[in-house]
N, C-alpha and C positions, 0 to 999 in steps of 0.2 A: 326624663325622670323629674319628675315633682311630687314634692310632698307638701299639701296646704294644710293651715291650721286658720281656724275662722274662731271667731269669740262670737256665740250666741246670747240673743236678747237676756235670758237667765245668768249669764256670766259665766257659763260652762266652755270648754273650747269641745269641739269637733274637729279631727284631724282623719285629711283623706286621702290616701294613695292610691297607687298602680299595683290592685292585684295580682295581677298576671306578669305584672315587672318580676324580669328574676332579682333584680335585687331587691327593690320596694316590697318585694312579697314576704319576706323575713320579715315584717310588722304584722301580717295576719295571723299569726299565734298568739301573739302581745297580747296582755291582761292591758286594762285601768292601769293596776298600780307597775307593770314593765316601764309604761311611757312615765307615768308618774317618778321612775328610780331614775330613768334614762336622764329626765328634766333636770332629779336634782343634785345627779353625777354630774353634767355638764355643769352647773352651774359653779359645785364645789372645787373645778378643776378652774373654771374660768377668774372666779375672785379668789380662791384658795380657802384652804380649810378653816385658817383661822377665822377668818372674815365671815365665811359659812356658817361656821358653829355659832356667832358670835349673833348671826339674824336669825337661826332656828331656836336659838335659846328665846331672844324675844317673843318669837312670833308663836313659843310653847307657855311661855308665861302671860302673852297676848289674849289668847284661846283658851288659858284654864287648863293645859296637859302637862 
């Protein structure tokens, strides 16, 4: 079971699995934005919420949203 993720020349990632893996296959439904929540659910468990809230507020007053 492997799951790779590569950063391409444009700074986009590309993420590749094992379709036919019966677990890895549970990623062939996955939108964009699935992997995009999945990213930044993990992330908000890993430093916590406050710490979370406290870089998406920047990085929304960073970006103009």
């Amino acid at each position: 079971m492997t799951i790779e993720c590569f950063t391409e020349d444009d700074g986009s990632l590309t993420i590749q699995w094992d379709e036919n893996n019966p677990i890895e296959s549970m990623l062939n439904t996955w939108t964009e934005q699935d992997f995009i929540n999945a990213i930044l659910n993990y992330c908000k468990e890993t430093i916590g919420e406050e710490e979370y809230n406290k870089i998406m507020e920047q990085h929304d007053a960073s970006s103009g949203q």
